[in-house]
C-alpha positions as CSV (number, residue, x, y, z in Angstrom):
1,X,-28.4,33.1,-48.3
2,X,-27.7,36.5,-46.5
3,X,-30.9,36.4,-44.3
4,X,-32.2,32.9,-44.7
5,X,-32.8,31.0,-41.7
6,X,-30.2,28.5,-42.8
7,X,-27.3,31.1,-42.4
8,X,-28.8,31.7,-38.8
9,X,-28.5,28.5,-37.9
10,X,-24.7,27.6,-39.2
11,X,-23.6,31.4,-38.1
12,X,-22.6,30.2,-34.4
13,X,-20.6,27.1,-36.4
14,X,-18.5,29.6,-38.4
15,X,-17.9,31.5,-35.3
16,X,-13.8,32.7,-35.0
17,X,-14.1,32.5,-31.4
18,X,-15.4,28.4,-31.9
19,X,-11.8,28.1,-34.3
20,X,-9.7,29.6,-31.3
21,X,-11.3,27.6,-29.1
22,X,-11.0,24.7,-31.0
23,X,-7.1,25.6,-31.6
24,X,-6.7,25.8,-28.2
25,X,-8.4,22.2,-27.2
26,X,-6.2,20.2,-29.5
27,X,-2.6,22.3,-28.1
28,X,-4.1,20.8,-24.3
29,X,-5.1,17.7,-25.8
30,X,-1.5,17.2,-26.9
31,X,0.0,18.6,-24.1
32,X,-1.8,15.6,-22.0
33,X,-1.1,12.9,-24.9
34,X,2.5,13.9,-24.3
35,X,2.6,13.6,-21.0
36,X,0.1,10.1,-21.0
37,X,2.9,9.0,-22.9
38,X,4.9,8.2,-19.8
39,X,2.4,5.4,-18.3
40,X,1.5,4.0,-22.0
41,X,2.8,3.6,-25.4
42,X,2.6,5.5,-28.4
43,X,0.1,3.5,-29.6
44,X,-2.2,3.4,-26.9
45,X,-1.9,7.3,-26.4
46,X,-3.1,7.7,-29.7
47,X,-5.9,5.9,-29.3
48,X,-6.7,7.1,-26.2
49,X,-7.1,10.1,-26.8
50,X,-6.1,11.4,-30.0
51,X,-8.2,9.0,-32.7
52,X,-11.0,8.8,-29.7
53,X,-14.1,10.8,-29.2
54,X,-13.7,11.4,-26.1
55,X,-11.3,10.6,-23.1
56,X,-10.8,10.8,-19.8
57,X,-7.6,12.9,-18.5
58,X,-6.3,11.7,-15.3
59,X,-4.4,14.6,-13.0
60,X,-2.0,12.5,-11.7
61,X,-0.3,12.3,-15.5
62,X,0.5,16.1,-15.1
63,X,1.9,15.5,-11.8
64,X,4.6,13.2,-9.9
65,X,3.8,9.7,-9.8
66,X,4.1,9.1,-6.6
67,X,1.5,11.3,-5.2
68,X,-1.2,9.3,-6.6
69,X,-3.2,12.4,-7.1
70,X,-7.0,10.7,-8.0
71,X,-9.5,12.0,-10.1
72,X,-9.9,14.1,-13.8
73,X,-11.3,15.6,-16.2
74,X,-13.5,14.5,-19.4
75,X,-12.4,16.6,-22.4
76,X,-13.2,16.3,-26.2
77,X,-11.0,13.5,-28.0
78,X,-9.3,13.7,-31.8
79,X,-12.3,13.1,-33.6
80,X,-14.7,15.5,-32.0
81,X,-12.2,18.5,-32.2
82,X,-11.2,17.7,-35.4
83,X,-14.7,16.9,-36.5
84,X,-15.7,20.2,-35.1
85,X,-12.5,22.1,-37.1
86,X,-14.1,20.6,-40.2
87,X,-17.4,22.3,-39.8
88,X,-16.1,25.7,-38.5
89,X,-14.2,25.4,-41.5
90,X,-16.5,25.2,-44.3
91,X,-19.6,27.1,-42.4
92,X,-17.1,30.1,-42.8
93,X,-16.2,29.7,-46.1
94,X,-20.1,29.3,-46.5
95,X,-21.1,32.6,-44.1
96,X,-17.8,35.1,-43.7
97,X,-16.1,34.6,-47.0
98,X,-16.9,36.5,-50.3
99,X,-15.4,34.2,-53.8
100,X,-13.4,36.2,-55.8
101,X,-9.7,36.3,-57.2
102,X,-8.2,37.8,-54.3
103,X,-9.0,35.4,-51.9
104,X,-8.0,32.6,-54.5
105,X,-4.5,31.7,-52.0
106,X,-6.8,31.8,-48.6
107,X,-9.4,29.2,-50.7
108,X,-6.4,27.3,-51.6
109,X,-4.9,27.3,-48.1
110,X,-7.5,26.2,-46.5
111,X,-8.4,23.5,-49.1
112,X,-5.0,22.0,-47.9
113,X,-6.4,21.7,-44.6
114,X,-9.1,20.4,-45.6
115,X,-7.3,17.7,-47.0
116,X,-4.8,17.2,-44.2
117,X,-8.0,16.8,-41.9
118,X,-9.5,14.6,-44.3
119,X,-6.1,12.6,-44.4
120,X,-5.9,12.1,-41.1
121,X,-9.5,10.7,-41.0
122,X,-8.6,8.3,-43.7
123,X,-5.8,7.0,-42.2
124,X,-7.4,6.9,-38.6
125,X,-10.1,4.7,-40.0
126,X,-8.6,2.4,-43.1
127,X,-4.2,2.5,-41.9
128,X,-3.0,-0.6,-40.8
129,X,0.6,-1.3,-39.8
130,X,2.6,-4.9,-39.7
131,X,6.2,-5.7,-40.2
132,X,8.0,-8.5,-42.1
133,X,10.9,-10.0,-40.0
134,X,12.8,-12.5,-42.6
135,X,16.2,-14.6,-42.4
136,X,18.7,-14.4,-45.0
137,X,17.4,-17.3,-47.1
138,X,14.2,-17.3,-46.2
139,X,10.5,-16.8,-47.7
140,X,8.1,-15.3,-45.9
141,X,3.9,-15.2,-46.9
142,X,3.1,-13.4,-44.0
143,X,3.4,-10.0,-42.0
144,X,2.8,-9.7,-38.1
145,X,0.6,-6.7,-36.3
146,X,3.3,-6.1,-32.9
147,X,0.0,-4.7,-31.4
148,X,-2.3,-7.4,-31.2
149,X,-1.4,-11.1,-30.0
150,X,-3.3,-14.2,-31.0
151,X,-3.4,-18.0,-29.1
152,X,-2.6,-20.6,-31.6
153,X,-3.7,-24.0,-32.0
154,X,-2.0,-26.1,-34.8
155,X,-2.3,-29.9,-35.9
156,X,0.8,-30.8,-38.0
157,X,-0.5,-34.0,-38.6
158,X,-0.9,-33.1,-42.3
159,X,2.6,-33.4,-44.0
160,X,1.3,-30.4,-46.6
161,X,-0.1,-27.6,-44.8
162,X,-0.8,-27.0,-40.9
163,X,-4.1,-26.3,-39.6
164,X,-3.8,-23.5,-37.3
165,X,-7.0,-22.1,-35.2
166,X,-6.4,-18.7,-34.0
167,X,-8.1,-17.2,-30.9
168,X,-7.7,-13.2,-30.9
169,X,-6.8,-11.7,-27.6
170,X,-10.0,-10.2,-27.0
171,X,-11.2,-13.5,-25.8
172,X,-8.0,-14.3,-23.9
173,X,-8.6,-10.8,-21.9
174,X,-12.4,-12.3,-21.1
175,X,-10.7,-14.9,-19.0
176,X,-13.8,-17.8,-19.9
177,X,-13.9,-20.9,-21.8
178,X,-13.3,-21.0,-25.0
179,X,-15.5,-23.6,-27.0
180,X,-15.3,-23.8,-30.4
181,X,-16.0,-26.8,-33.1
182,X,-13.2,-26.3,-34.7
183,X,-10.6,-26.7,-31.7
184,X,-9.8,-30.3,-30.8
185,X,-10.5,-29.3,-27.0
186,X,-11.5,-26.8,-25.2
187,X,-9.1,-23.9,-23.5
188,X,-10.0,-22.4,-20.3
189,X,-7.9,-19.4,-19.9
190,X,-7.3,-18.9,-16.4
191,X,-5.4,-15.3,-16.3
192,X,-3.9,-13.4,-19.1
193,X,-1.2,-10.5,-18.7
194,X,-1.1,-7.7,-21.2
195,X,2.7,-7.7,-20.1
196,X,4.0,-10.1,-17.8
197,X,7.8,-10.9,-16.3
198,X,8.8,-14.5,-16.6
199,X,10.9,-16.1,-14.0
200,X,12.4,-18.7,-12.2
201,X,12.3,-20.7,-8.7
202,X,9.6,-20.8,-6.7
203,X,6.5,-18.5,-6.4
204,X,6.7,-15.9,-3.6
205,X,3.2,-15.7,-1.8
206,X,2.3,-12.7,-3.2
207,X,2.8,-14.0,-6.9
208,X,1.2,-17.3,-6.4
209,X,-1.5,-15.2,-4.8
210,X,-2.3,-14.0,-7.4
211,X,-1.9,-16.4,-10.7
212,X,-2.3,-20.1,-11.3
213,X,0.5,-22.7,-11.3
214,X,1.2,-24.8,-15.1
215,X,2.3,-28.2,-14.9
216,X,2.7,-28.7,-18.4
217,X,5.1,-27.2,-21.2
218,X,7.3,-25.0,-20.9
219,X,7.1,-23.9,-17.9
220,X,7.7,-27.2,-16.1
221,X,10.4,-28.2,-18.1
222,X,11.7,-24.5,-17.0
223,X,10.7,-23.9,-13.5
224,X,9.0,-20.4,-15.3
225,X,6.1,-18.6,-13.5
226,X,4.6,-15.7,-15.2
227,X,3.5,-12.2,-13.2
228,X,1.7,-9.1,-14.7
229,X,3.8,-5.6,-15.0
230,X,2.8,-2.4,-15.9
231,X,2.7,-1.9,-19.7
232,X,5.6,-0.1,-21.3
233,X,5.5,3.3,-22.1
234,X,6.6,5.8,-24.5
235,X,9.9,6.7,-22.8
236,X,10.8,3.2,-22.5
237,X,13.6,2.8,-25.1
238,X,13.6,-0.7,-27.0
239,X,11.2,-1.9,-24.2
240,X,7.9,-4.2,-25.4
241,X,5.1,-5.4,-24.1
242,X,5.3,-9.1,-23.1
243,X,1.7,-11.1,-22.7
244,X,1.9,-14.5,-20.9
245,X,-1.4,-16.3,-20.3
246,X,-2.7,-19.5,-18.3
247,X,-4.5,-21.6,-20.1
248,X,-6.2,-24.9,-19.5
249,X,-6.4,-27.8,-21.9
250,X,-10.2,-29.6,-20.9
251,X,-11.4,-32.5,-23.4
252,X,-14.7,-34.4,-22.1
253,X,-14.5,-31.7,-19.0
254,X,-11.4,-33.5,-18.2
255,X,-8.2,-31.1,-17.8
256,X,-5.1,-32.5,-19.8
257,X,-2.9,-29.8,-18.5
258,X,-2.1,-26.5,-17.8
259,X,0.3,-24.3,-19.7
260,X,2.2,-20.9,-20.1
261,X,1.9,-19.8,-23.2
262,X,3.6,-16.6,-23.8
263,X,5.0,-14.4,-26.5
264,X,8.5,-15.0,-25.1
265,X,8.6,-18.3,-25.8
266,X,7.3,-17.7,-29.6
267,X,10.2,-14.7,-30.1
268,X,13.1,-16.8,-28.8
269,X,14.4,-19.2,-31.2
270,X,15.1,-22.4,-28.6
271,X,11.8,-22.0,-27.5
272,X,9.0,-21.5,-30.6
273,X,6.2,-24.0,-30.3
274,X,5.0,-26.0,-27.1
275,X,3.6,-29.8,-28.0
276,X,0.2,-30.0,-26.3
277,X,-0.5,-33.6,-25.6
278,X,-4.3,-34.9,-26.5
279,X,-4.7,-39.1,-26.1
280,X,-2.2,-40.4,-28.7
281,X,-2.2,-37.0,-31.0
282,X,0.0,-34.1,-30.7
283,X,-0.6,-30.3,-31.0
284,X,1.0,-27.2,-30.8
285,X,0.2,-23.9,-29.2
286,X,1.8,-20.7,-28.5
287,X,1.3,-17.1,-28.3
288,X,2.4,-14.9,-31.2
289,X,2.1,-12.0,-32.7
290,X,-1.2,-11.3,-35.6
291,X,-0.5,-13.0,-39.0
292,X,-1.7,-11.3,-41.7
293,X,-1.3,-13.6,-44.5
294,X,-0.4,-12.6,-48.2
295,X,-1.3,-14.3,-51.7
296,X,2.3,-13.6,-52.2
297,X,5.7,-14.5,-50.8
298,X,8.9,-12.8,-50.1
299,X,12.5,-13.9,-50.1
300,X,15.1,-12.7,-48.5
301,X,18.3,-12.9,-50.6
302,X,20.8,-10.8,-49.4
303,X,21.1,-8.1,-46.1
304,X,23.4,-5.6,-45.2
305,X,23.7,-2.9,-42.7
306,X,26.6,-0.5,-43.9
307,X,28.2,1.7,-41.1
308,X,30.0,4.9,-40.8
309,X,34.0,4.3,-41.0
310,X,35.5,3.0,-37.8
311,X,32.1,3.4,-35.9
312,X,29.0,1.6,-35.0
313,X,27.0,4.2,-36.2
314,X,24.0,2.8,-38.9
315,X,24.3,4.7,-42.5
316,X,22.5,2.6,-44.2
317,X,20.3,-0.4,-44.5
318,X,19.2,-2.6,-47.9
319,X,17.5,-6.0,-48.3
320,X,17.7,-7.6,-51.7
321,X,14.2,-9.6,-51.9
322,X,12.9,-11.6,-54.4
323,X,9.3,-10.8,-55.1
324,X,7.1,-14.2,-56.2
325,X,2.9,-13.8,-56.6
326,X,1.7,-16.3,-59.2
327,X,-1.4,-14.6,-59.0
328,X,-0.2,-11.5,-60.6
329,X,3.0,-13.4,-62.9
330,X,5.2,-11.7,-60.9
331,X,9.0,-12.8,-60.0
332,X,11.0,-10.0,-60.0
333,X,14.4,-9.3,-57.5
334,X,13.9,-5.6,-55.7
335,X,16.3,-3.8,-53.4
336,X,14.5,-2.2,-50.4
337,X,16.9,0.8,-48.3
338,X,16.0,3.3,-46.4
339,X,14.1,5.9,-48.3
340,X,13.5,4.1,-50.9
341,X,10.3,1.6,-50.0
342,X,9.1,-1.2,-52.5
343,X,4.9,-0.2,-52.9
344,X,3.2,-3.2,-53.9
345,X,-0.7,-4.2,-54.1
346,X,-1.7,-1.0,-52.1
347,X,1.1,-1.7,-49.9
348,X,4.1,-0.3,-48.7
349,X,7.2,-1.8,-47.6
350,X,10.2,0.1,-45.8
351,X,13.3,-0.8,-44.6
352,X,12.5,-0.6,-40.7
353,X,15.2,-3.0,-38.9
354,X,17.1,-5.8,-38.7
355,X,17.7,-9.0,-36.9
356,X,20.6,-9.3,-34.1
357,X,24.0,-10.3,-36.0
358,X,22.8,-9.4,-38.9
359,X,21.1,-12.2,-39.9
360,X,17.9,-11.2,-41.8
361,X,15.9,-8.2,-42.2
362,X,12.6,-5.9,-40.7
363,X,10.3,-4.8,-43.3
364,X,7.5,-2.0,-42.0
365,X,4.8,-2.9,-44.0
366,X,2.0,0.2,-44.3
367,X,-1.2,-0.1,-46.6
368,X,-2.7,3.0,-46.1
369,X,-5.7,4.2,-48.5
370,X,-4.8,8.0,-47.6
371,X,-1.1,8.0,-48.2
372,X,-1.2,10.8,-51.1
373,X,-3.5,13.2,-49.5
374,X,-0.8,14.7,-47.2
375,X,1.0,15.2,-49.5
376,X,-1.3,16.7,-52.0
377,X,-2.7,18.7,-48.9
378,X,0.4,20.4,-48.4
379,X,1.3,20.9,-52.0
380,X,-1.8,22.6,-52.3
381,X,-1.3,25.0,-49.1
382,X,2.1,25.7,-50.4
383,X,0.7,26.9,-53.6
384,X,-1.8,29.1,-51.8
385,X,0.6,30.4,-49.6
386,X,2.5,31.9,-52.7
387,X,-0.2,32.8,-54.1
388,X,-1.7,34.9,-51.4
389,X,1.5,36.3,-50.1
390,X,3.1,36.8,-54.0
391,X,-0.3,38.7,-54.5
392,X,0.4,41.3,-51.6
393,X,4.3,41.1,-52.5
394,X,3.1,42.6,-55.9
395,X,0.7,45.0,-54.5
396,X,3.3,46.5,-52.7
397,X,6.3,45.9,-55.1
398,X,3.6,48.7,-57.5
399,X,2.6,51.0,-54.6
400,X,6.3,52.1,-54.1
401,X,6.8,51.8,-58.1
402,X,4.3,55.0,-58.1
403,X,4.6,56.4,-54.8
């Protein structure tokens, strides 16, 4: 392959100058993500510009806020520079490197990071992350994404199960009518916040400006308006975003009312479920978090949060859950603490959190296809690393032995 116009062609790819470069791209592509970080959440950052193929770096984020400094610069996301790594890597091994037992710790090292890119791919693409939030005594089917929010509309006119329609917050953000045969009526969303402050009293001009007025639900029974912040950020310590939306009850093009539905409402115990009232049948609607429903359940049997003698301090964490999935003939009791997770069907569950007072428990739940390769990545770099330097340690250790 030394002269073949194959070589030719992935030379430039296998160039050391393209691997600085590239090195060099990702250290200012986390340099911005870090500093992005204080207008948006961890979550957004990393897909904006670290799991992205491109993005678009504002100057103002490397600067004082209040200059309002417009303007930026287009740069190479995640998956192009580590796309690109990928290549350089393996055109070298295929152009500069020669295969023999000496360079068996540099193949090994970079198989490692290989894998770690590989890993990262994998969990970029096939990761999803949910948590279980369960009261002592309780039993749980379900886990919610804290990402993503959905609208619900449920009929508990059937004593056995609810039916529950879901609309995703894609078509909330769209700000249209929403017609679909299997809602009782239709919802005209009239605004939707990504984050919104609730409050009380009147409107100020501005605010009323700017959003509709409910006169159903909650928020008459409250005096609550709704108004958009900015979302939180990365620095913001214990801070969430907070959706609200305006929506619009219409059955025959007749509107039955106007609500706030907002997250809020759905997190705060008093509150829960709004009754939306259609001719003689009622429904309920709010806005909650994803479900992500399981074909098993989990009870909550026992919680404690141990703490450090004569301090608030956490030291440790355990729920004692019983395990039920008829599919499988399971019923088993399992204790959950911190570093010690309960992996189940392709899942794992840690001990994230707990409820205020103590009352119940917050399972993390991962399922993540590419868990192991880290770990085998890193395993395999180590093993390179003492092979290649325990191969010059030896070289050296007999060059003084005869010198």
């Amino acid at each position: 392959m030394s002269g073949s116009p194959i070589r030719a062609l992935i030379k430039p790819l296998a160039s050391l100058r393209l691997t600085v470069a590239l090195l060099a791209c990702s250290i200012f592509l986390i340099f911005a993500g870090t500093w992005a970080q204080i207008d948006m959440g961890i979550w957004t950052t990393l897909g904006t510009y670290f799991r992205a193929f491109f993005v678009w770096i504002p100057f103002r984020i490397f600067l004082p806020r209040h200059w309002d400094v417009p303007g930026g610069i287009p740069f190479p996301g995640g998956w192009v520079i580590g796309g690109l790594l990928m290549i350089n890597l393996v055109t070298a091994h295929a152009v500069r490197f020669r295969y023999n037992r000496k360079r068996a710790g540099i193949l090994l090292i970079h198989f490692g990071l290989i894998l770690l890119l590989v890993g990262e791919l994998v969990t970029g693409l096939k990761a999803h992350e949910s948590r279980m939030s369960i009261d002592e005594g309780q039993t749980v089917d379900f886990a919610e994404d804290t990402r993503s929010v959905e609208l619900v509309i449920i009929d508990p006119s059937d004593p056995a199960r609810d039916w529950v329609v879901a609309i995703p917050e894609s078509r909330l953000h769209q700000g249209k009518l929403i017609h679909d045969t299997r809602l009782p009526f239709d919802v005209q969303v009239e605004a939707y916040f990504h984050n919104a402050e609730l409050f009380e009293g009147a409107q100020d001009v501005a605010t009323s400006a700017a959003t509709p007025v409910a006169n159903s639900g909650f928020a008459v029974e409250l005096g609550a308006h709704a108004r958009p912040r900015p979302p939180s950020s990365g620095v913001d310590q214990d801070e969430i975003d907070l959706p609200a939306a305006y929506v619009s009850v219409l059955k025959d093009g007749r509107n039955l009312g106007t609500y706030l539905a907002a997250l809020y409402f759905t997190l705060v115990p008093r509150f829960g479920l709004q009754d939306v009232q259609v001719g003689d049948k009622t429904y309920r609607m709010a806005l909650r978090y994803v479900r992500h429903y399981k074909p098993y359940s989990i009870s909550l049997l026992d919680f404690k949060h141990d703490r450090y003698l004569g301090t608030e301090t956490p030291r440790n964490f355990s729920s004692h859950i019983r395990l039920v999935d008829p599919t499988h003939n399971e019923n088993r009791e399992v204790l959950i603490y911190m570093n010690n997770p309960l992996r189940y069907r392709g899942e794992t569950f840690y001990q994230a959190s707990f409820k205020q007072g103590d009352g119940g428990t917050v399972l993390q739940v991962v399922r993540n296809p590419g868990w192991l390769l880290p770990y085998v990545a890193c395993t395999v770099g180590a093993l390179g690393m003492m092979l290649q330097f325990g191969t010059h340690l030896l070289r050296f250790i007999r060059r003084t032995r005869t010198a």
